[in-house]
Short mmCIF file of the C-alpha atoms (twelve columns), coordinates in Angstrom:
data_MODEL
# 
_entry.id   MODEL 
# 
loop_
_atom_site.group_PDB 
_atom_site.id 
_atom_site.type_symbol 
_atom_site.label_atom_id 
_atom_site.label_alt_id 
_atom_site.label_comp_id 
_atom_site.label_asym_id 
_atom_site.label_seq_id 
_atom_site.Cartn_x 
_atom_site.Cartn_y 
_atom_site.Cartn_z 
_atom_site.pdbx_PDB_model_num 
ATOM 1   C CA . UNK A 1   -108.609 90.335  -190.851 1 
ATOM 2   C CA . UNK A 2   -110.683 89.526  -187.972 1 
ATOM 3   C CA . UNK A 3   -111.090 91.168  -184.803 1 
ATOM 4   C CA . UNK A 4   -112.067 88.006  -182.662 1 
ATOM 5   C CA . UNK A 5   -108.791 86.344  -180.642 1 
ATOM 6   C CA . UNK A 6   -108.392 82.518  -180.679 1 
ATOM 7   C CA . UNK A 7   -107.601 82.416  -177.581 1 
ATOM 8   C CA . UNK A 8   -110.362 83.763  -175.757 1 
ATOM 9   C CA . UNK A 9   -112.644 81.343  -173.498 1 
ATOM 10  C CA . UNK A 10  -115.957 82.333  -172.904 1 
ATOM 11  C CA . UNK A 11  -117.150 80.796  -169.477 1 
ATOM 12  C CA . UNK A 12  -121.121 80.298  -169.459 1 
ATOM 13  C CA . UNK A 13  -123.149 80.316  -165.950 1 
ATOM 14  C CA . UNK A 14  -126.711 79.371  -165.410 1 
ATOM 15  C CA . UNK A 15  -128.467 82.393  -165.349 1 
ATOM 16  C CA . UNK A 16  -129.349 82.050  -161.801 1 
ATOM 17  C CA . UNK A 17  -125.600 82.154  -159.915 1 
ATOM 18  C CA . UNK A 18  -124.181 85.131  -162.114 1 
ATOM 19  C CA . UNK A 19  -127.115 87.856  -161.989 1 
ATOM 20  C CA . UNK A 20  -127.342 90.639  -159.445 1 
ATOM 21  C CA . UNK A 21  -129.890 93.040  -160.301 1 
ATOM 22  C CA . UNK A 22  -132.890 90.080  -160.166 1 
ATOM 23  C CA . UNK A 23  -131.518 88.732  -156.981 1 
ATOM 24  C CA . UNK A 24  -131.284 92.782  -155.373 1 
ATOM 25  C CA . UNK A 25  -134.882 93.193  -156.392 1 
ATOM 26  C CA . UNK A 26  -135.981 90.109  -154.496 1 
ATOM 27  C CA . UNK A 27  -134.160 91.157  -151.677 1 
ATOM 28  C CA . UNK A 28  -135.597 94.479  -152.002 1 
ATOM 29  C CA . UNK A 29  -138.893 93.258  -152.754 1 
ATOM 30  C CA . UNK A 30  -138.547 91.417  -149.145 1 
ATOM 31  C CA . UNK A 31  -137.805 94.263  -147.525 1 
ATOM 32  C CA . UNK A 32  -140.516 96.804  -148.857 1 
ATOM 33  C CA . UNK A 33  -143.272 93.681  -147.888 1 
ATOM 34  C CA . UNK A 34  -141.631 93.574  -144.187 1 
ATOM 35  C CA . UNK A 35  -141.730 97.325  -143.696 1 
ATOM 36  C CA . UNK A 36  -145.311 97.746  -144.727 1 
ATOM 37  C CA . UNK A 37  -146.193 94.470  -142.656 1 
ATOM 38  C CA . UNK A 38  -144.630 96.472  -139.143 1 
ATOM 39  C CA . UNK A 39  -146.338 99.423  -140.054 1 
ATOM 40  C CA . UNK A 40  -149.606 97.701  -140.673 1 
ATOM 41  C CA . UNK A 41  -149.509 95.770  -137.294 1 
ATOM 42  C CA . UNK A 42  -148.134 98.788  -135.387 1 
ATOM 43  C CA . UNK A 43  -150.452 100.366 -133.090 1 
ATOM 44  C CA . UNK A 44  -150.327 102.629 -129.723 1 
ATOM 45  C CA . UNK A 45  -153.814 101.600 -128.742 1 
ATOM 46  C CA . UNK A 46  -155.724 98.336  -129.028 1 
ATOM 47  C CA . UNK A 47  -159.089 99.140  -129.981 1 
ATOM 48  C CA . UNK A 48  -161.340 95.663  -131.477 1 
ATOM 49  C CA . UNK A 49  -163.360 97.655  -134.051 1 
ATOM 50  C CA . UNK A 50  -163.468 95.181  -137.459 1 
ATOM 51  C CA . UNK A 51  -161.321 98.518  -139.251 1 
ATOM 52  C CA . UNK A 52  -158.267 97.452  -136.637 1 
ATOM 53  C CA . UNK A 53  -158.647 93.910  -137.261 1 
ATOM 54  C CA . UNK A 54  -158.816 93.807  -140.681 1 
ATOM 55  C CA . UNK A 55  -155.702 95.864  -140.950 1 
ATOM 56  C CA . UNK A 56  -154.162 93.284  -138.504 1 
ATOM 57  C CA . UNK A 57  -155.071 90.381  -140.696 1 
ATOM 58  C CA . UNK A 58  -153.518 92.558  -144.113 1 
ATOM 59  C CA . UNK A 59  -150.571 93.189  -142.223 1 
ATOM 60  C CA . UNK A 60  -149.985 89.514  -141.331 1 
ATOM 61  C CA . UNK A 61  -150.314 88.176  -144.754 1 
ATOM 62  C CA . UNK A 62  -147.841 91.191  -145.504 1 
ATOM 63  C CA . UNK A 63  -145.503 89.640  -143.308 1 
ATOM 64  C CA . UNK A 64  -146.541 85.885  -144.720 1 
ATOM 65  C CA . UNK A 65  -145.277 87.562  -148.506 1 
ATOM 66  C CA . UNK A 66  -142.167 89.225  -146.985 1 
ATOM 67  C CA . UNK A 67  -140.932 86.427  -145.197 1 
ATOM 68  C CA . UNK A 68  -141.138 83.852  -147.986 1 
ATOM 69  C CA . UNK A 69  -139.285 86.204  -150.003 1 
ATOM 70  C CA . UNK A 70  -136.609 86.992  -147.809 1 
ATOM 71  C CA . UNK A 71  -136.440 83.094  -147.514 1 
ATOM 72  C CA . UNK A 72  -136.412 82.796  -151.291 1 
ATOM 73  C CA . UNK A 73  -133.551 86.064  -151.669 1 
ATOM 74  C CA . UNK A 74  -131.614 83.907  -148.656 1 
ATOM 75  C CA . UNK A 75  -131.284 80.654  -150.544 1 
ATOM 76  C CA . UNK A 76  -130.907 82.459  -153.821 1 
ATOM 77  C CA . UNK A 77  -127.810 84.286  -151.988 1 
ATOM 78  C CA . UNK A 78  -126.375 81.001  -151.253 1 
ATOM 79  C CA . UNK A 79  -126.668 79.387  -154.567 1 
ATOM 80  C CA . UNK A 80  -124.982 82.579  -155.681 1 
ATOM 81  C CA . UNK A 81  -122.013 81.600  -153.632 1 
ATOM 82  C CA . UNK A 82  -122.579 84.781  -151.621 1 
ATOM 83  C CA . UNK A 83  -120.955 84.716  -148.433 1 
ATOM 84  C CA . UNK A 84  -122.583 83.361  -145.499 1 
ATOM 85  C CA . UNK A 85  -122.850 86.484  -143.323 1 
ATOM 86  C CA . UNK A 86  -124.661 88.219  -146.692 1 
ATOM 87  C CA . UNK A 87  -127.236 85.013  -146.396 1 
ATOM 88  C CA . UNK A 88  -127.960 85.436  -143.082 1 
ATOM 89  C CA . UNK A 89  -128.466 89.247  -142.662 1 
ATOM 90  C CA . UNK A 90  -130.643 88.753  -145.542 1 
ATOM 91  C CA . UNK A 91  -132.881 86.011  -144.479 1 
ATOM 92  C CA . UNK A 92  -132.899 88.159  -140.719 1 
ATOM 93  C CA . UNK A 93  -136.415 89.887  -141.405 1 
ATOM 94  C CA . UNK A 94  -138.086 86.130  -142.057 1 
ATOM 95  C CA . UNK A 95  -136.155 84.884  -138.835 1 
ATOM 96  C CA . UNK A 96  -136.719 87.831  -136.431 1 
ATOM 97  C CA . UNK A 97  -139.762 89.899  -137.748 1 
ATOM 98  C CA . UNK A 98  -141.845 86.807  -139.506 1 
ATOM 99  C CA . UNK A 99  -141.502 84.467  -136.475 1 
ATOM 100 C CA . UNK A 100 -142.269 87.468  -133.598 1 
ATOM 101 C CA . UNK A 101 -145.219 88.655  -135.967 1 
ATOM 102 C CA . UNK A 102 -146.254 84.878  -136.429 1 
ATOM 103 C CA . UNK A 103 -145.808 84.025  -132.428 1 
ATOM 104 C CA . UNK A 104 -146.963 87.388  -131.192 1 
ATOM 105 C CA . UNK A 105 -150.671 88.434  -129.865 1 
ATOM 106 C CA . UNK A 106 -152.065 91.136  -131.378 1 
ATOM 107 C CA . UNK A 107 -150.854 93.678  -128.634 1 
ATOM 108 C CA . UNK A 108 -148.032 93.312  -128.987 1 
ATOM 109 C CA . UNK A 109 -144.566 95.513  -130.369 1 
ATOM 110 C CA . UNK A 110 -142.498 92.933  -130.363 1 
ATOM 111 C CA . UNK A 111 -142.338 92.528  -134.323 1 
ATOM 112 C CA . UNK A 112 -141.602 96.304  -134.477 1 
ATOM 113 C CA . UNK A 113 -138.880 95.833  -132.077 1 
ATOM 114 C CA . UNK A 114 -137.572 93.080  -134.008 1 
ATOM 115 C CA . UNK A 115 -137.376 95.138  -137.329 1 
ATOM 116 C CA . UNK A 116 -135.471 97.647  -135.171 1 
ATOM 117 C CA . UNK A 117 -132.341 94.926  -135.825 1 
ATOM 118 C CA . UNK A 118 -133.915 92.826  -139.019 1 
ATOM 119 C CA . UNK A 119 -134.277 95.884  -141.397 1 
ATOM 120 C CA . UNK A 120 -130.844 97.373  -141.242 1 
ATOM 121 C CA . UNK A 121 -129.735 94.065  -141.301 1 
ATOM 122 C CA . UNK A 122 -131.060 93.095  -144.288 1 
ATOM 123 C CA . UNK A 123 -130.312 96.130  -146.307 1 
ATOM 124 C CA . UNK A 124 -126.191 95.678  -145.297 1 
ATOM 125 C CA . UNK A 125 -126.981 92.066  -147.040 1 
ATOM 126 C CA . UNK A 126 -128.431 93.516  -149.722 1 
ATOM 127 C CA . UNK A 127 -124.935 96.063  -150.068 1 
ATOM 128 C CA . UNK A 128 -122.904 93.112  -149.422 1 
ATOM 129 C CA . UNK A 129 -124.428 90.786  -152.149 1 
ATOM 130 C CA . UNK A 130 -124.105 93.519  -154.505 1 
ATOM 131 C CA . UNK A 131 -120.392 93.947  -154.056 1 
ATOM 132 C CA . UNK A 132 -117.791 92.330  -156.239 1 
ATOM 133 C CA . UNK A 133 -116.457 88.936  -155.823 1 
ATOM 134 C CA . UNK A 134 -112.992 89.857  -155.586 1 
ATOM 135 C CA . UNK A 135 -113.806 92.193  -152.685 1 
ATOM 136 C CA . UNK A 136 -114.601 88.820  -150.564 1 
ATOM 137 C CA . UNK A 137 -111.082 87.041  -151.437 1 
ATOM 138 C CA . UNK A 138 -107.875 87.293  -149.497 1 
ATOM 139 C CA . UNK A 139 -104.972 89.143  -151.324 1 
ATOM 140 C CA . UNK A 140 -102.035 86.995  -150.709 1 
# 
């Protein structure tokens, strides 16, 4: 007697389209490298001592890491077949916070300003990847 049905189908997905967990750490991953970036560059006083401007430079190539990932968790989220909004708010810290940090003078809060909108964004992405797919279909 065996306990396996005949009839079952097994239906096999590149590893890539069906996994959450390694697409939620990327995302988080993003996230973590964006908020460390806006902390780095945040200042209330501009002072050009080498100690301020070396911190500006780590905190740029903090941002350079975070937005490539959030790029990389954005495109991942669409080969997933996530929905488009959950693409979009997750690719928002590269768009917003990467491209004021990137355009930006050094006196500037404009990138913190940014993540004001970019951060929250991205973490109701993140919830809205993780959901289930049936969540995202219409009940007729």
């Amino acid at each position: 007697m065996s306990s396996q049905n005949g009839n079952e189908r097994y239906v096999v997905r590149p590893w890539w389209k069906g996994r959450s967990l390694p697409w939620a750490a990327l995302a988080v991953v993003s996230i973590i490298l964006t908020v460390i970036a806006l902390e780095r560059t945040a200042f209330l006083n501009y002072a050009p001592e080498p100690a301020y401007i070396d911190r500006l430079r780590t905190g740029r190539l903090f941002m350079l890491a975070g937005s490539a990932t959030s790029l990389a968790a954005a495109v991942w989220s669409q080969v997933r077949g996530n929905p488009l909004w959950v693409t979009i708010c997750v690719a928002a810290p590269a768009a917003l916070v990467g491209l004021a940090t990137m355009i930006m003078t050094p006196p500037s809060l404009t990138p913190q300003i940014a993540g004001l909108f970019a951060i929250p964004a991205a973490l109701v992405g993140l919830v809205g990847g993780l959901r289930p797919r049936s969540v995202y279909r219409r009940r007729s």
